[in-house]
ZAFIGU-133927 format. One record per atom (N, C-alpha, C): residue number from 1; chain; z, y, x; atom name. Coordinates in pm, whole numbers. Example, Ala and Ser with C-alpha at 12.3 -4.5 7.8 and 13.67 -1.06 7.14 Angstrom:
// ZAFIGU-133927
+-----+--------+--------+--------+--------+-------+
: num : cadena :      w :      v :      u : atomo :
+-----+--------+--------+--------+--------+-------+
:   1 :      A :    780 :   -569 :   1319 :     N :
:   1 :      A :    780 :   -450 :   1230 :    CA :
:   1 :      A :    780 :   -330 :   1320 :     C :
:   2 :      A :    708 :   -225 :   1285 :     N :
:   2 :      A :    714 :   -106 :   1367 :    CA :
:   2 :      A :    787 :      3 :   1290 :     C :
+-----+--------+--------+--------+--------+-------+
This chain:
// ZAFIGU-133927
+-----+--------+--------+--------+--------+-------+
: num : cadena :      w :      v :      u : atomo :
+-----+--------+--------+--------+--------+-------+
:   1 :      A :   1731 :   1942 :  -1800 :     N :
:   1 :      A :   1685 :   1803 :  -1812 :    CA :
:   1 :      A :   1769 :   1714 :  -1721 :     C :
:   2 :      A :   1829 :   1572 :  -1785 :     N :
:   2 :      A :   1878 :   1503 :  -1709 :    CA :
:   2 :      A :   1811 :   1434 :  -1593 :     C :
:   3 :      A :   1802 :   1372 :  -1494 :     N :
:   3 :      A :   1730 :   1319 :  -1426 :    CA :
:   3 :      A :   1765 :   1119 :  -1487 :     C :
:   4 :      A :   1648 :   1089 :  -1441 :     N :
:   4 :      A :   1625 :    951 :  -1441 :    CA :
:   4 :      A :   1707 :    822 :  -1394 :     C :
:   5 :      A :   1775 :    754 :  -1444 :     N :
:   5 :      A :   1841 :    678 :  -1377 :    CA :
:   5 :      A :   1753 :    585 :  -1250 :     C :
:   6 :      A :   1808 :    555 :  -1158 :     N :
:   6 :      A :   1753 :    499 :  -1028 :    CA :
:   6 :      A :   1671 :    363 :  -1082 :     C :
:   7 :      A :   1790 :    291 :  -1148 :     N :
:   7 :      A :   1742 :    127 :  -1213 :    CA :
:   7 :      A :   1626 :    167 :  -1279 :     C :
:   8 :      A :   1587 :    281 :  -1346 :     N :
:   8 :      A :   1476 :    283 :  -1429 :    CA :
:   8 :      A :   1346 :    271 :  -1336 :     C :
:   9 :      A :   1359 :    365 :  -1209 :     N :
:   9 :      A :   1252 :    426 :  -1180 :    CA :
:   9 :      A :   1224 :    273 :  -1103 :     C :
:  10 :      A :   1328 :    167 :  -1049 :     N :
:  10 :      A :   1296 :     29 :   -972 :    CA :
:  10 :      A :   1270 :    -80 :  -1086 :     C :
:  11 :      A :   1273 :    -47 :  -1159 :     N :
:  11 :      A :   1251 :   -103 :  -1251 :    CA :
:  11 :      A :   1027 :   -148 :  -1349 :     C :
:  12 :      A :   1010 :    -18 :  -1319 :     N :
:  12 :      A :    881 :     20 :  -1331 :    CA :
:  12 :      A :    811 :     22 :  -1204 :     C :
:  13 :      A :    857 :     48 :  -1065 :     N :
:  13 :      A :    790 :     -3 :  -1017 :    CA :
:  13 :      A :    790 :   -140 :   -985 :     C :
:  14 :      A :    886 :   -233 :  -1005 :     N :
:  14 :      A :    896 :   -352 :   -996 :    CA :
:  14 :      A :    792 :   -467 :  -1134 :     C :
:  15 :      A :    797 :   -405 :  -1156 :     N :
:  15 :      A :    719 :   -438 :  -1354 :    CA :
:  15 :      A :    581 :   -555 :  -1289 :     C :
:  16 :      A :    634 :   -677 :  -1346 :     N :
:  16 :      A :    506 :   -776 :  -1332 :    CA :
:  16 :      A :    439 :   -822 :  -1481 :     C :
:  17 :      A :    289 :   -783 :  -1520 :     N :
:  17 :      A :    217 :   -693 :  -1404 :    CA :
:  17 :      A :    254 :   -582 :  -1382 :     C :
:  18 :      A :    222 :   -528 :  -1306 :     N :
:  18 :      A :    232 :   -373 :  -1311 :    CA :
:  18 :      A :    200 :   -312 :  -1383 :     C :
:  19 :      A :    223 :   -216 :  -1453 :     N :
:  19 :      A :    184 :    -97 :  -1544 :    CA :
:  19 :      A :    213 :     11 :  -1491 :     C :
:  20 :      A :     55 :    113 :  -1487 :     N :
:  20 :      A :     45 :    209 :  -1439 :    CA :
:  20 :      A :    151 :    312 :  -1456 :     C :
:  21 :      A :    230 :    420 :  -1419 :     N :
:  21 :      A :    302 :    497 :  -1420 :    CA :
:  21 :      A :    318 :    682 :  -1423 :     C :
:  22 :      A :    345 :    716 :  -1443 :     N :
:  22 :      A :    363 :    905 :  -1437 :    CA :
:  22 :      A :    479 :    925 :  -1414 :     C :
:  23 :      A :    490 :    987 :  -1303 :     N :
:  23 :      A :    679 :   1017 :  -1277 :    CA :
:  23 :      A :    672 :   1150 :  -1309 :     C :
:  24 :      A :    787 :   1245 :  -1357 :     N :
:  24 :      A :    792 :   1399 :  -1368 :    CA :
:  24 :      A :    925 :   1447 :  -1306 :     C :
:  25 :      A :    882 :   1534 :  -1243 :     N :
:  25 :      A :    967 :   1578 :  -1174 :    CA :
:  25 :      A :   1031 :   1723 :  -1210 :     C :
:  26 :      A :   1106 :   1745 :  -1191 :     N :
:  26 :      A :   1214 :   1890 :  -1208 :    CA :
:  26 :      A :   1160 :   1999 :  -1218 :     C :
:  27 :      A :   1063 :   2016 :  -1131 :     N :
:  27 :      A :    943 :   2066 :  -1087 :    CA :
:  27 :      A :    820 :   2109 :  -1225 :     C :
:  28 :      A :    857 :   2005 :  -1285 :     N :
:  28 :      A :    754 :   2011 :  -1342 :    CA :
:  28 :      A :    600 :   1941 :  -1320 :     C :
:  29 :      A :    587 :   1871 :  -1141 :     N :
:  29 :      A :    489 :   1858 :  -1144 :    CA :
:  29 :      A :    487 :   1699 :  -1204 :     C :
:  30 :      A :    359 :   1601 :  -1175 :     N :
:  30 :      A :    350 :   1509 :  -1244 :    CA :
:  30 :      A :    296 :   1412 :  -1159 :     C :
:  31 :      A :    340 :   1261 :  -1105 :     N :
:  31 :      A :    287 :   1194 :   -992 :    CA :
:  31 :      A :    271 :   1060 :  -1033 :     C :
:  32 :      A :    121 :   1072 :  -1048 :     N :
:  32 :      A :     50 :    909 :  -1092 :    CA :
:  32 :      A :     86 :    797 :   -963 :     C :
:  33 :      A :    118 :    738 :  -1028 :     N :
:  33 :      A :    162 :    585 :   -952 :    CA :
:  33 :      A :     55 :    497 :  -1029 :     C :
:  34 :      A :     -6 :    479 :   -933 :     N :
:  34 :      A :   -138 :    390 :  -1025 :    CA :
:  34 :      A :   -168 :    221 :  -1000 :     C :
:  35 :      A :    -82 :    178 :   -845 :     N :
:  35 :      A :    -56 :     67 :   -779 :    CA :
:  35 :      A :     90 :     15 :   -729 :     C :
:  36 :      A :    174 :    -68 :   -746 :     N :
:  36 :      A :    270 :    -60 :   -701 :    CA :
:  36 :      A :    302 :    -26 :   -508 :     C :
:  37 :      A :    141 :    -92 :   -463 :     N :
:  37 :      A :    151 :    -13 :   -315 :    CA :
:  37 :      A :    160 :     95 :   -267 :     C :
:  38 :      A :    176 :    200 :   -402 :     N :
:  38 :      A :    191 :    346 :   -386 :    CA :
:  38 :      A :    315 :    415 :   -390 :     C :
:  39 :      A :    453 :    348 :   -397 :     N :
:  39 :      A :    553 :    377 :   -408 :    CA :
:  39 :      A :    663 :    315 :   -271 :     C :
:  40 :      A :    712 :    418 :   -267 :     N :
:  40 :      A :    835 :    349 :   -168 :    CA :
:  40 :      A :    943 :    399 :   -161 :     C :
:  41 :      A :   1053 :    277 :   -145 :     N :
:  41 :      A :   1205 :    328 :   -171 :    CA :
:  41 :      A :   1216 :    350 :     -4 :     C :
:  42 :      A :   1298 :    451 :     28 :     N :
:  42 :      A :   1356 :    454 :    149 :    CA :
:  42 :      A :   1490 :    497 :    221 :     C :
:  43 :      A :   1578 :    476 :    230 :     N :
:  43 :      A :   1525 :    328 :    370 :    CA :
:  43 :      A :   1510 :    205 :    300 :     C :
:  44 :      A :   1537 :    165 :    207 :     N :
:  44 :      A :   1562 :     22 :    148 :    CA :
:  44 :      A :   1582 :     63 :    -13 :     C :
:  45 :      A :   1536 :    -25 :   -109 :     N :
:  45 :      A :   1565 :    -69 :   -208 :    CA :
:  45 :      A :   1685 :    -69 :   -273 :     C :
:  46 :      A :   1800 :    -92 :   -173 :     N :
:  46 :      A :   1974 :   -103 :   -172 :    CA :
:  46 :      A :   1999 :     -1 :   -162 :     C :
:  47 :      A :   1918 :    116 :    -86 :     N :
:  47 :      A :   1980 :    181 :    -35 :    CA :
:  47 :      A :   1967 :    345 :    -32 :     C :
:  48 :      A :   1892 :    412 :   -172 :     N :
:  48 :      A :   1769 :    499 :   -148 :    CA :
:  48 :      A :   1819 :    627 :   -115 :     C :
:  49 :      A :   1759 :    682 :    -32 :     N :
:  49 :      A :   1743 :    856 :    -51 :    CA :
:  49 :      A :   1662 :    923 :    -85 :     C :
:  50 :      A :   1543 :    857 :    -55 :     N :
:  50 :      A :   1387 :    955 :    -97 :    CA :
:  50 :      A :   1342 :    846 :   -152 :     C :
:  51 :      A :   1205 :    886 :   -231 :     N :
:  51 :      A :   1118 :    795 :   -290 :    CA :
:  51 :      A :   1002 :    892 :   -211 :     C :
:  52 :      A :    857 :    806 :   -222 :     N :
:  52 :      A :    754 :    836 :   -113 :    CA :
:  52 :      A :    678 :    809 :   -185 :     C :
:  53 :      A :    552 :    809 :   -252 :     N :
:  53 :      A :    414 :    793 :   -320 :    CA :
:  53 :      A :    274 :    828 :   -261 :     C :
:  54 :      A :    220 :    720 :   -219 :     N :
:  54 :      A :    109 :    751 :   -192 :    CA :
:  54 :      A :     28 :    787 :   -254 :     C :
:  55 :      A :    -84 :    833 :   -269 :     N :
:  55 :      A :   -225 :    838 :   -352 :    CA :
:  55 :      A :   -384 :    869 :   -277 :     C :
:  56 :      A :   -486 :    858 :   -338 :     N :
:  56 :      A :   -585 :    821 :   -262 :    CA :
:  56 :      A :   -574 :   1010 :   -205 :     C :
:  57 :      A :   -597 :   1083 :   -278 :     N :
:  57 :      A :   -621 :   1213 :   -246 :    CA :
:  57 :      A :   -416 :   1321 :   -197 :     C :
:  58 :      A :   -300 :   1276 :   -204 :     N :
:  58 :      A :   -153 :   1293 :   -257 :    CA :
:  58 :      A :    -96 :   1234 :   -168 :     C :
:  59 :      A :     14 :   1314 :   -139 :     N :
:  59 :      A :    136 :   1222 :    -51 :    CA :
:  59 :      A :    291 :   1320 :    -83 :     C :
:  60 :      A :    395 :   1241 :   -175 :     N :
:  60 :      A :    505 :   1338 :   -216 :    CA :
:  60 :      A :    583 :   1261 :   -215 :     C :
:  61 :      A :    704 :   1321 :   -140 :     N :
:  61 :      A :    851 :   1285 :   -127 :    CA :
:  61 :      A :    895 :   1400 :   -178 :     C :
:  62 :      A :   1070 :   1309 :   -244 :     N :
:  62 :      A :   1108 :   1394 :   -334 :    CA :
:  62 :      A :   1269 :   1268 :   -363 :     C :
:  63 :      A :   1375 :   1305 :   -397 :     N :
:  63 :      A :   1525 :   1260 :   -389 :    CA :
:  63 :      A :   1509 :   1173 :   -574 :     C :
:  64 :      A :   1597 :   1068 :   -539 :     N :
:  64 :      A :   1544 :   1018 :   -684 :    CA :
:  64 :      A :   1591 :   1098 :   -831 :     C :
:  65 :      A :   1685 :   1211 :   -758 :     N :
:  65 :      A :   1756 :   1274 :   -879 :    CA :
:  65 :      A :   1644 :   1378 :   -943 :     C :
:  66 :      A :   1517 :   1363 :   -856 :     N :
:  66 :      A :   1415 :   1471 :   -921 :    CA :
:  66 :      A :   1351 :   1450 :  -1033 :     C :
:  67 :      A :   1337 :   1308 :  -1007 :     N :
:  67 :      A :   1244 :   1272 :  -1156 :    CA :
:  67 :      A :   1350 :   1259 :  -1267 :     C :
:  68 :      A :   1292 :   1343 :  -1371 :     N :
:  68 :      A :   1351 :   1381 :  -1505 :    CA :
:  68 :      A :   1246 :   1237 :  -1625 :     C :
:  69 :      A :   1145 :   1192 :  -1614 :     N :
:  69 :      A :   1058 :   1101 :  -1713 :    CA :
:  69 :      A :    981 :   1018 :  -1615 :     C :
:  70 :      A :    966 :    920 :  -1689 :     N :
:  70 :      A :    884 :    772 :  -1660 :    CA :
:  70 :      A :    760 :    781 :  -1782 :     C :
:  71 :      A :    648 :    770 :  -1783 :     N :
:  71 :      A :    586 :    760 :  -1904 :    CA :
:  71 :      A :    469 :    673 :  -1826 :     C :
:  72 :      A :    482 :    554 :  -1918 :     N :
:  72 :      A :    282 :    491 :  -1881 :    CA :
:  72 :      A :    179 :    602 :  -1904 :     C :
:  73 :      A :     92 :    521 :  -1826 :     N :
:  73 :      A :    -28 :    612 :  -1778 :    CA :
:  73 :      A :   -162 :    559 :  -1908 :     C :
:  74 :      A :   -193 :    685 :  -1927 :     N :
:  74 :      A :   -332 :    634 :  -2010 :    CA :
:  74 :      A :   -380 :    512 :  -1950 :     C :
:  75 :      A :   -422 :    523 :  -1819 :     N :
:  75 :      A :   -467 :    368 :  -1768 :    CA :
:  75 :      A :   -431 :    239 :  -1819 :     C :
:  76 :      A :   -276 :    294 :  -1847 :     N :
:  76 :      A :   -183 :    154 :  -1838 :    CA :
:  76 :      A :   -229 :    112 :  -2062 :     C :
:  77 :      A :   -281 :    202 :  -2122 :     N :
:  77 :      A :   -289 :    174 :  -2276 :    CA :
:  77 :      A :   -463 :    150 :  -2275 :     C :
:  78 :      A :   -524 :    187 :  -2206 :     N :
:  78 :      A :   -616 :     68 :  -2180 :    CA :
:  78 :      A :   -636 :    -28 :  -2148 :     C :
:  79 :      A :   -552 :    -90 :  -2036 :     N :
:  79 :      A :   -543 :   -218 :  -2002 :    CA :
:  79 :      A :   -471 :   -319 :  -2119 :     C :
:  80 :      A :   -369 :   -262 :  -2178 :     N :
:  80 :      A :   -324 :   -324 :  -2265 :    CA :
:  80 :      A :   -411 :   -348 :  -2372 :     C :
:  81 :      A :   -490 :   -271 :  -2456 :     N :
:  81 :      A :   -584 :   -301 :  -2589 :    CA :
:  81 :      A :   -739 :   -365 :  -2511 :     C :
+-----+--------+--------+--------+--------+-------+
């Protein structure tokens, strides 16, 4: 699997409004982004090496070349209809 381009993944979290998110990773595992306060580029936006995700119960860092998919979140196709 290819990994995700960077613009994509700043892209979705940048998204006004926001729309909920699912990142997938290499891994296989799967990391709900459900607020844009749950994501972070680091050190900078310009400048990334890691991405950081909070969650109420979750906390995962991981290099942006990990995430392989972006997919809205069921959440996010409720809010819409």
């Amino acid at each position: 699997m290819s990994s995700v381009e960077l613009t994509e993944i700043l892209k979705w979290a940048r998204k006004q409004p926001f729309v909920p998110f699912t990142l997938t990773l290499t891994s296989g595992t799967e990391i709900a982004v459900d607020h844009a306060e749950e994501i972070f580029f680091l050190p900078s936006p310009e400048r990334i090496s890691h991405i950081e995700v909070f969650s109420r119960n979750d906390f995962h860092v991981f290099g942006p070349p990990a995430v392989v998919a972006i997919t809205a979140t069921r959440k996010s196709y409720e809010q819409l209809s």
